[in-house]
KOLFIBA-791878 format. One line per field, with one value per atom (N, C-alpha, C): residue in one letter; x, y, z. Coordinates in steps of 0.2 Angstrom, whole numbers. Layout:
residues N
code	[A|...]
xx	[X|...]
yy	[Y|...]
zz	[Z|...]
***
This chain:
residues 354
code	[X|X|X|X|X|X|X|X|X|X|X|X|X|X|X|X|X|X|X|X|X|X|X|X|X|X|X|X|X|X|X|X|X|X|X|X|X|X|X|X|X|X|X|X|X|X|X|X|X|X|X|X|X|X|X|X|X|X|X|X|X|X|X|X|X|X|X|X|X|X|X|X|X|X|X|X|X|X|X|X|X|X|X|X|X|X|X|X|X|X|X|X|X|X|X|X|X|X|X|X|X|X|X|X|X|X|X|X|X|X|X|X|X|X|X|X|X|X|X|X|X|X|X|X|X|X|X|X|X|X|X|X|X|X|X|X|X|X|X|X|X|X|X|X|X|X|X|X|X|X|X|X|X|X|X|X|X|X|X|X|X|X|X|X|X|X|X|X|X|X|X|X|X|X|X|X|X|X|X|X|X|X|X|X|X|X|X|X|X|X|X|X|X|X|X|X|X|X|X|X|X|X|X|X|X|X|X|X|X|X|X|X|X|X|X|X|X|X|X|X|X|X|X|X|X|X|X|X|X|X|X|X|X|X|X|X|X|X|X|X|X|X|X|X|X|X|X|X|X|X|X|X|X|X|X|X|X|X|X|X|X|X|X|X|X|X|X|X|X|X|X|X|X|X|X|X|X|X|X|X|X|X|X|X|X|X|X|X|X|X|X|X|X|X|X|X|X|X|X|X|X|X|X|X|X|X|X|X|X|X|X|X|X|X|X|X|X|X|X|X|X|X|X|X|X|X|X|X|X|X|X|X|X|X|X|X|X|X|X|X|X|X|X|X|X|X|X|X|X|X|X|X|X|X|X|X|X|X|X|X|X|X|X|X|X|X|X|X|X|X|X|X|X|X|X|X|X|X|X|X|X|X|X|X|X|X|X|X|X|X|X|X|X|X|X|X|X|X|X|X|X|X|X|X|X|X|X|X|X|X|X|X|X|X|X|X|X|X|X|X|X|X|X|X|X|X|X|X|X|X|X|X|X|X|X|X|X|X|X|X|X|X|X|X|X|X|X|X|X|X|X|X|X|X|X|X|X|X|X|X|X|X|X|X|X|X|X|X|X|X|X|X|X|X|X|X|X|X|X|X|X|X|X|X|X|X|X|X|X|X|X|X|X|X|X|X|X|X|X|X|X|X|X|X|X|X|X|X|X|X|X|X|X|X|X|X|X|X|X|X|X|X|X|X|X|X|X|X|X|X|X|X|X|X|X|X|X|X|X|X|X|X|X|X|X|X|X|X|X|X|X|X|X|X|X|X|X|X|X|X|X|X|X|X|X|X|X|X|X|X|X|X|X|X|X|X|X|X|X|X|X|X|X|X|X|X|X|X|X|X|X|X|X|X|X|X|X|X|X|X|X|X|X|X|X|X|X|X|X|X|X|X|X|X|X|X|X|X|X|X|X|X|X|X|X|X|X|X|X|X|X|X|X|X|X|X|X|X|X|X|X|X|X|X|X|X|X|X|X|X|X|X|X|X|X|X|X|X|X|X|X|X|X|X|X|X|X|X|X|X|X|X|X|X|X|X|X|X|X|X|X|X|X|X|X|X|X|X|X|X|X|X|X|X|X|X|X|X|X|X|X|X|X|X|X|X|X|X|X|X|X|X|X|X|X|X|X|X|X|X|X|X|X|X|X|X|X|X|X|X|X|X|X|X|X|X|X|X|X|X|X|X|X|X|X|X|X|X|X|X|X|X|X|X|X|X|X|X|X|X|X|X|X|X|X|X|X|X|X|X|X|X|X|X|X|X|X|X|X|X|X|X|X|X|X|X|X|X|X|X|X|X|X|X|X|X|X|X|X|X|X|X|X|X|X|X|X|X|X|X|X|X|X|X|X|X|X|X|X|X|X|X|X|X|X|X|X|X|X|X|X|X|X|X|X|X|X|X|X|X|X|X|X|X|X|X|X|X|X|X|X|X|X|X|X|X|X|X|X|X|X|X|X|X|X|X|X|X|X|X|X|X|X|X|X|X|X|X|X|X|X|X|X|X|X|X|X|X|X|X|X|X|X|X|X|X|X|X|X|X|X|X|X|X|X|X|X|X|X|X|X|X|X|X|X|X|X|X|X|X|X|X|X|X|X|X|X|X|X|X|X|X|X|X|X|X|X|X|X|X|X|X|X|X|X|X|X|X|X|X|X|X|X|X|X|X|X|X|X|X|X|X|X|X|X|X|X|X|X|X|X|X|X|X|X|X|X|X|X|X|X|X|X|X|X|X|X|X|X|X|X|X|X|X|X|X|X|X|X|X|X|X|X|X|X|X|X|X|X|X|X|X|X|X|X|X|X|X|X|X|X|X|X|X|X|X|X|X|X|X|X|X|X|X|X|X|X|X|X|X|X|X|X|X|X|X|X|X|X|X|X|X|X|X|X|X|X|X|X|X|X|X]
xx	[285|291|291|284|284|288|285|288|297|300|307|309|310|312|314|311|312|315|313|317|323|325|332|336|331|334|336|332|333|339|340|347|353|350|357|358|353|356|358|354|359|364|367|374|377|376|378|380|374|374|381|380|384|390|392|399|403|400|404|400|396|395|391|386|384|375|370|364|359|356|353|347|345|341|335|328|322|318|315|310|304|302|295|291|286|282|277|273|270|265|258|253|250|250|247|240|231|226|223|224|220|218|211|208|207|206|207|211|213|219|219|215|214|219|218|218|226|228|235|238|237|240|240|237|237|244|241|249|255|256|261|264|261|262|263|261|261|270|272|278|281|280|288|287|283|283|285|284|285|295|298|305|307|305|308|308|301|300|304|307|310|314|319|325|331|329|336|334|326|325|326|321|323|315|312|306|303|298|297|289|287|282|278|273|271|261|260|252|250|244|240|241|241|240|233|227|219|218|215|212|206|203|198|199|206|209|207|205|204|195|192|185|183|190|191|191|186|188|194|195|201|206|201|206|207|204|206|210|210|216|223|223|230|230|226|228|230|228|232|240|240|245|251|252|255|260|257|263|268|264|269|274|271|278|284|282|287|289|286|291|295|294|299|302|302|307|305|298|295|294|297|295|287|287|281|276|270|266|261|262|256|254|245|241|236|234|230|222|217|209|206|199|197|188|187|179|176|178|172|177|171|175|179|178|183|189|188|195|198|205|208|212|213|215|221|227|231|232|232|233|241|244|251|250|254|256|262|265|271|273|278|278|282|281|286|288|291|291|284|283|279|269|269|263|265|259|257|256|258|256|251|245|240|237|237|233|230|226|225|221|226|227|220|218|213|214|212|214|209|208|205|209|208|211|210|217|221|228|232|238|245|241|246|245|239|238|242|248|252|257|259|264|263|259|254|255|252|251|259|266|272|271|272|275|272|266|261|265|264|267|275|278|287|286|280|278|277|272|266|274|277|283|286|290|293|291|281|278|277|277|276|282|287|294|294|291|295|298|294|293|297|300|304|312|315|322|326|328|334|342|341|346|344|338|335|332|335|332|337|335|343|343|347|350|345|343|337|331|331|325|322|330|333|331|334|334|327|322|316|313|313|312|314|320|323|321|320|314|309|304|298|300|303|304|307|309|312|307|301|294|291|290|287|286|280|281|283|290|289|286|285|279|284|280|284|285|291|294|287|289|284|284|277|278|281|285|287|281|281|277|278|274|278|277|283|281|274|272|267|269|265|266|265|270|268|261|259|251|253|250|250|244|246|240|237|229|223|224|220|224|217|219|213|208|202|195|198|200|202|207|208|212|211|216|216|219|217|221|220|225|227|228|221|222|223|227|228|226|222|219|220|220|220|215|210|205|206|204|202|195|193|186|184|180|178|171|166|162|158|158|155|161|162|166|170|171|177|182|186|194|194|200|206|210|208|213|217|222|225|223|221|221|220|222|223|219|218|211|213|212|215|209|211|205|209|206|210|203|203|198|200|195|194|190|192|191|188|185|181|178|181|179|172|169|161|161|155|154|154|154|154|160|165|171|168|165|163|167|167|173|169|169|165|171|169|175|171|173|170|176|176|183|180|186|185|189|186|191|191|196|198|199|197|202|205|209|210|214|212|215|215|220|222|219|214|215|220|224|230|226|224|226|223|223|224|216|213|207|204|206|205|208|211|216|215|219|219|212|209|203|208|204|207|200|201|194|197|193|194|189|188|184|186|179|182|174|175|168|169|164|165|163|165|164|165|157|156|158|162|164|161|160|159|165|168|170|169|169|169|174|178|186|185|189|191|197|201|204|208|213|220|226|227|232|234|238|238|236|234|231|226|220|213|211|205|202|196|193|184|183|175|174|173|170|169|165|160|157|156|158|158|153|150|148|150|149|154|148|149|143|149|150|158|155|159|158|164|160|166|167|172|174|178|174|177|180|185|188|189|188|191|193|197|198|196|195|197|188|183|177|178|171|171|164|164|157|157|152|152|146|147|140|140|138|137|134|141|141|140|135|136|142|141|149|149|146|145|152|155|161|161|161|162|168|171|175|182|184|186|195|197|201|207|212|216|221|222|228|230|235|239|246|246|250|258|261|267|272|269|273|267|268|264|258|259|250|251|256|257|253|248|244|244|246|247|240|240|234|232|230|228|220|218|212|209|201|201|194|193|186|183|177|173|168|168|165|160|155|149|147|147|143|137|132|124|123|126|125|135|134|140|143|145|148|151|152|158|158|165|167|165|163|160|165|168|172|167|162|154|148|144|137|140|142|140|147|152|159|160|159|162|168|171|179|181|176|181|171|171|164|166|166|166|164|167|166|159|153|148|152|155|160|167|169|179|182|186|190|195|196|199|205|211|216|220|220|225|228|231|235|234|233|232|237|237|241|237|237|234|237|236|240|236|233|228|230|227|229|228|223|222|218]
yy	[393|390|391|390|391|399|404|412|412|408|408|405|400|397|402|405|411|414|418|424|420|415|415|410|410|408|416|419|426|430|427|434|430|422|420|419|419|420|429|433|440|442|437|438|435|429|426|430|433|436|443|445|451|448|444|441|441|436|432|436|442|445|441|437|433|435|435|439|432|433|429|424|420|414|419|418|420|419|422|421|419|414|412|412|416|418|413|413|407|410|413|417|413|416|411|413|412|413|409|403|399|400|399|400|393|390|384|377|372|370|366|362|358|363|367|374|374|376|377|371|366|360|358|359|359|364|372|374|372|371|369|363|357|352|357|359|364|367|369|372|368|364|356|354|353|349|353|361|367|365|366|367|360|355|349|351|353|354|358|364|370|373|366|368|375|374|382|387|388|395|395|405|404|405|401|399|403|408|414|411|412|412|417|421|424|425|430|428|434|432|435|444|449|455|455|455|454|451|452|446|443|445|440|440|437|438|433|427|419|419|425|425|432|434|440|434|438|435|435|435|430|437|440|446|452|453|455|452|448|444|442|445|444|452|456|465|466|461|462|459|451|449|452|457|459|466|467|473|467|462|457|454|455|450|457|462|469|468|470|471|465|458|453|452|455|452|447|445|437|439|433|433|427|424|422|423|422|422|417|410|406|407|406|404|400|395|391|394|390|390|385|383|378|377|378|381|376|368|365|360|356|351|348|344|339|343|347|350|356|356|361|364|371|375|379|380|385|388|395|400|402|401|405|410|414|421|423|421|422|430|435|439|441|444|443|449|450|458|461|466|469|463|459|453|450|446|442|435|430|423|422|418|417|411|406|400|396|393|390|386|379|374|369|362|362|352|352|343|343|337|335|334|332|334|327|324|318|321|315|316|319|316|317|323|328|334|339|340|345|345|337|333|334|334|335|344|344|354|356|353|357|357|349|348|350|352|357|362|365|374|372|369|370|368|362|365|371|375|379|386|386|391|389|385|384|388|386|387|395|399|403|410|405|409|408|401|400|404|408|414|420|420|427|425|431|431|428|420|418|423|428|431|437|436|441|435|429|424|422|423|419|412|409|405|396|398|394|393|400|401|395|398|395|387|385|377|374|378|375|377|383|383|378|374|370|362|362|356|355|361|361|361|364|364|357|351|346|342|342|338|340|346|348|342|340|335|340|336|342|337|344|341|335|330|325|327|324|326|330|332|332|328|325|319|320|317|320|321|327|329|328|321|322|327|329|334|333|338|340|338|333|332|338|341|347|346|349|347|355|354|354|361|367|373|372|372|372|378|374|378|384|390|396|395|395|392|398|406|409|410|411|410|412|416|417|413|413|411|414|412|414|406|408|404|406|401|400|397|396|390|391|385|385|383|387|383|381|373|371|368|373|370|363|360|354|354|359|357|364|365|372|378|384|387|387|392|394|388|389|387|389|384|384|391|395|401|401|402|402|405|407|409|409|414|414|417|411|413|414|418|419|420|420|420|423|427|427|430|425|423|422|423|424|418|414|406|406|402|401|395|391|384|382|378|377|371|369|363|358|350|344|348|348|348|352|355|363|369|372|377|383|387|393|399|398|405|412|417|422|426|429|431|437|436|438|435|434|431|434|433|438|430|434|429|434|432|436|430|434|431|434|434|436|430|431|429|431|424|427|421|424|418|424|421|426|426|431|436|438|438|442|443|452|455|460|457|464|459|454|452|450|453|450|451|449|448|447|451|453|451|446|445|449|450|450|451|445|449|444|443|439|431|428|419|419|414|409|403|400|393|390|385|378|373|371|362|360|354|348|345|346|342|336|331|324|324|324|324|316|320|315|316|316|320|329|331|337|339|333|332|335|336|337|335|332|330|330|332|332|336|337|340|348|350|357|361|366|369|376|381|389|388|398|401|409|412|418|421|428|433|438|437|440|447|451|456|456|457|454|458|463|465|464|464|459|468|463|469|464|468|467|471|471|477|482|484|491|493|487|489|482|484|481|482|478|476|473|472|472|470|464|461|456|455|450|443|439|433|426|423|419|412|411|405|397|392|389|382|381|376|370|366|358|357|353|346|344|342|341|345|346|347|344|345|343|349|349|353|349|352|349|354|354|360|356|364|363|365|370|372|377|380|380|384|390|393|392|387|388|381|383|375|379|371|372|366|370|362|363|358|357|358|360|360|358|352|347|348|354|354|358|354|359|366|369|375|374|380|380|386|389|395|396|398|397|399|407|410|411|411|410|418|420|427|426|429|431|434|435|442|441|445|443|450|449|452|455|452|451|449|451|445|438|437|429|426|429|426|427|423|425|422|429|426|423|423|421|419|412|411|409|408|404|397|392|388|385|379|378|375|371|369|370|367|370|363|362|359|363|364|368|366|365|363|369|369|374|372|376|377|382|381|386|388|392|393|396|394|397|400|405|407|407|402|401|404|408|410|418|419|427|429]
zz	[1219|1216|1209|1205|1197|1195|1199|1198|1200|1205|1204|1199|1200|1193|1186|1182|1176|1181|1187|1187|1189|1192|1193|1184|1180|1173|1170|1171|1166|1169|1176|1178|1176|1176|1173|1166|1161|1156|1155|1158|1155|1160|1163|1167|1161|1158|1153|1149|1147|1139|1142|1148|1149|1149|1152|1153|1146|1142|1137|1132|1131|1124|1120|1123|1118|1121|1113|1115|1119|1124|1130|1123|1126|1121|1121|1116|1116|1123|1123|1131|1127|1132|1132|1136|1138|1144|1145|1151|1152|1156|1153|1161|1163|1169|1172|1176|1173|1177|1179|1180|1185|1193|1192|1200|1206|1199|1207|1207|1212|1212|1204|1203|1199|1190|1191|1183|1186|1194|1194|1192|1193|1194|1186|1181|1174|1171|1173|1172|1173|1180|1184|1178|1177|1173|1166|1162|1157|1157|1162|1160|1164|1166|1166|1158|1156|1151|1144|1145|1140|1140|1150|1150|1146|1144|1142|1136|1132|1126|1120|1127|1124|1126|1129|1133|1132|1124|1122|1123|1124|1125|1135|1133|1142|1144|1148|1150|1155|1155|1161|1162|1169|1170|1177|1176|1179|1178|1185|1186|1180|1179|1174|1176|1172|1176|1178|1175|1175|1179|1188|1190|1186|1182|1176|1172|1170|1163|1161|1165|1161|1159|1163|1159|1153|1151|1147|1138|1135|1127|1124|1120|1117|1117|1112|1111|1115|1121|1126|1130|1129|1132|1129|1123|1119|1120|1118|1121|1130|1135|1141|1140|1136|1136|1134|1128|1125|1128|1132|1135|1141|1142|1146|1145|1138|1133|1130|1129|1129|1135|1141|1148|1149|1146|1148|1140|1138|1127|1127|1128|1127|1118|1115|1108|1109|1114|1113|1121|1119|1126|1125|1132|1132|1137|1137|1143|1140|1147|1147|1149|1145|1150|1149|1152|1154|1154|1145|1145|1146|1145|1147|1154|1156|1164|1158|1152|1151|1146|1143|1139|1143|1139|1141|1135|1135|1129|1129|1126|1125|1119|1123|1115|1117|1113|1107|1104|1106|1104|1100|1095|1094|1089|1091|1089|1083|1079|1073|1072|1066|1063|1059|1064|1060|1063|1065|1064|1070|1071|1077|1073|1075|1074|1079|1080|1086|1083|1087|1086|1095|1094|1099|1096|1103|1104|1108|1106|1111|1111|1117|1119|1126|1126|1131|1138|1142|1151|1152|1153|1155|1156|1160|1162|1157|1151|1144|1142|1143|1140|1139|1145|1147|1142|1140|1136|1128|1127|1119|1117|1123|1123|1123|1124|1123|1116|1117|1108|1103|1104|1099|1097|1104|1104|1101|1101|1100|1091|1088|1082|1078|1085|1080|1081|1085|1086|1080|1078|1070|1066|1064|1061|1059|1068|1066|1063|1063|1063|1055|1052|1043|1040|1040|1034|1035|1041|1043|1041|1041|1036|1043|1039|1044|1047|1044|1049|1054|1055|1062|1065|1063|1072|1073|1079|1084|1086|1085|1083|1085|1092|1094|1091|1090|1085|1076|1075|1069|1068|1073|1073|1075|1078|1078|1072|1068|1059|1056|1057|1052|1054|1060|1062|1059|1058|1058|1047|1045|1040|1035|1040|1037|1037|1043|1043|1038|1034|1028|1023|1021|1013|1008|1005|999|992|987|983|977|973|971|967|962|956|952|947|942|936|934|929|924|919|914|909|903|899|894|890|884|880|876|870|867|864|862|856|851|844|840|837|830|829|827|823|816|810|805|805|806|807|803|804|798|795|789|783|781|780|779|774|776|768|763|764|759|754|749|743|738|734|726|724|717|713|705|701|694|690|684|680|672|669|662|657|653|649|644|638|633|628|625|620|613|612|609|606|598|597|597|598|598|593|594|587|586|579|577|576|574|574|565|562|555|556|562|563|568|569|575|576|583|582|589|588|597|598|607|610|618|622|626|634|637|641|649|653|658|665|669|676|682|688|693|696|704|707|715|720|726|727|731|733|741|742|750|751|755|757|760|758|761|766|770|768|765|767|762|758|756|754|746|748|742|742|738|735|729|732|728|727|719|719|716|717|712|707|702|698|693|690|683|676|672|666|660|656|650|646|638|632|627|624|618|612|606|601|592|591|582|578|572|568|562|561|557|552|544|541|535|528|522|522|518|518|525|530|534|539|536|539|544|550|557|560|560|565|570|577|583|587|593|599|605|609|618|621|626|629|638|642|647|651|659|661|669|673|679|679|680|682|689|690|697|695|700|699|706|704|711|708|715|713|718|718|724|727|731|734|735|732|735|737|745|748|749|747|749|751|759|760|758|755|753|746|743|735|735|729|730|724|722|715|715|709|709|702|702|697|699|694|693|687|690|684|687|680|680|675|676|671|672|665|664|660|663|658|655|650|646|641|639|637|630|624|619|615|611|607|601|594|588|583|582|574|571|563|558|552|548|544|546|551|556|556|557|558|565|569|576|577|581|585|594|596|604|605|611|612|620|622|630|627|631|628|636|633|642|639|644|642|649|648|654|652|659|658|662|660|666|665|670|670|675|676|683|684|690|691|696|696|703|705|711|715|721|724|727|729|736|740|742|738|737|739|745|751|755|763|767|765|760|757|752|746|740|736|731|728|720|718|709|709|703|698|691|690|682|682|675|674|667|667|661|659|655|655|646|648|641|642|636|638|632|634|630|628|621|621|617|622|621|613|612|604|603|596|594|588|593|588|582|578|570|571|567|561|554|553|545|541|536|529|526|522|520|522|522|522|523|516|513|516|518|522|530|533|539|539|543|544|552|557|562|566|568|571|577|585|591|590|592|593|600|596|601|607|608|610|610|615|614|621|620|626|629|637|639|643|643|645|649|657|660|666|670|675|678|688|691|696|697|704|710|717|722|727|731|738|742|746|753|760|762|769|769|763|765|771]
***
């Protein structure tokens, strides 16, 4: 009676499908190799429970081709199954076995484009198993159609994808992120800069001569808020005043600087101490001389940034020269001596970010 049953569903769905033009439901095949009553009577229950489970399709059942198909491995037994599910348009093939006395198992075959879905199924042997085992397979069927383009599944098809697809948890909102606060780029240890100072004697020296003294320096931040620069620096300056005509002097040679940064905010304050190995060229009345002068300077600084690589500052310090040059007119007159001391009053500009 299990083998009629499909065949008299299959002629009347494709009298159907022939009659009124409409394509016949999916076939789902059902093999059957059980050997003794107990295994039949499992099936038997298996496709009443399948025809409830899966009423839209069209539900076939027949005997195994292999009479030892139920002791053939798995995938020898999906390679017999699979010419049964061509000769019948099954898009799916189940069969049951029976490896221990208390469980029972079904594998699922379902066909796609191009791939095979295979899964199987395993439960224990009670009255409920056959009932368990539909509504498994009518899930893992959904499951195994998800993925395929909803307009190559007919229509039955469809609706068990959209079942199986509406039990999905979808994932929860996502929490909101706050914005990421700006942060302020760290700022480059590398920097030049250009300075300008103006000396004034303080003690020893002829007189007061303007003059004008200048720097320009390659900057690099240390530890503990240390600052090393290496440069070069130039001065120069006219002696103008009556008996001695035409004296001027050029200086020029490298300076090391340190200072120490006291930070506040975008501010900076501390001290500072260079030395300078200078190279100095003196005229007067159209005679000259030339000599290497050391020149050591203290005293404190400030800067402060005044736009993203842009820093101004002042500079408050005294200088020292160990031996002290002239111009001498005569022996007995000198016209122009260096000052032991001087106070040095400047302004720098920096550009950080080389």
């Amino acid at each position: 009676m299990l083998g009629s049953v499909p065949g008299a569903l299959t002629v009347v769905g494709l009298l159907a499908a022939a009659t009124f033009g409409v394509a016949p439901p999916p076939a789902v095949l059902l093999i059957r190799s059980g050997k003794t009553p107990e295994a039949r009577q499992h099936e038997r229950r298996l496709f009443d429970a399948l025809s409830a489970s899966l009423d839209e399709f069209m539900l076939l059942s027949e005997q195994a081709p292999d009479p030892a198909f139920d002791e053939l491995p798995l995938a020898k037994q999906i390679a017999a199954a699979l010419p049964e599910a061509k000769r019948n348009d099954a898009a799916v093939i189940l069969w049951m076995s029976f490896p221990l006395a208390h469980q029972v198992m079904l594998h699922l075959v379902a066909l796609g484009s191009g791939r095979a879905f295979i899964r199987t199924i395993e439960t224990d042997r009670s009255p409920l198993s056959e009932s368990s085992l539909a509504l498994m397979a009518r899930e893992l069927l959904g499951t195994a159609y998800l993925f395929e383009p909803a307009a190559s599944l007919p229509a039955e098809l469809s609706r068990v994808v959209q079942t199986v697809r509406s039990q999905m948890p979808t994932a929860p909102p996502a929490a909101a992120v706050p914005a990421p606060v700006p942060q302020e780029p760290a700022a480059s240890p590398w920097a030049i800069s250009l300075k300008i100072q103006a000396p004034y004697p303080l003690a020893g020296g002829a007189d007061a001569v303007p003059a004008i003294h200048g720097a320009v320096a390659v900057e690099r931040e240390l530890a503990a808020d240390l600052e090393l620069s290496f440069g070069a620096e130039a001065r120069h300056g006219v002696v103008d005043r009556p008996g001695v005509p035409g004296a001027w002097f050029f200086l020029a040679g490298p300076v090391v600087l340190a200072r120490w940064n006291l930070r506040w905010g975008r501010m900076a304050l501390g001290p500072y101490g260079a030395a300078a190995l200078d190279y100095g060229l003196f005229e007067v009345s159209g005679a000259s001389t030339s000599r290497a002068l050391g020149r050591f300077e203290f005293g404190v600084h400030g800067r402060g940034q005044v736009a993203p690589h842009l820093e101004l500052g002042i500079q408050v310090g005294v200088g020292f020269w160990p031996e002290r040059p002239e111009l001498d007119v005569s022996i007995a007159q000198p016209a122009y001596r260096f000052p032991t001391a001087e106070l040095l009053v400047g302004v720098s500009v920096a550009w950080r970010g080389l």
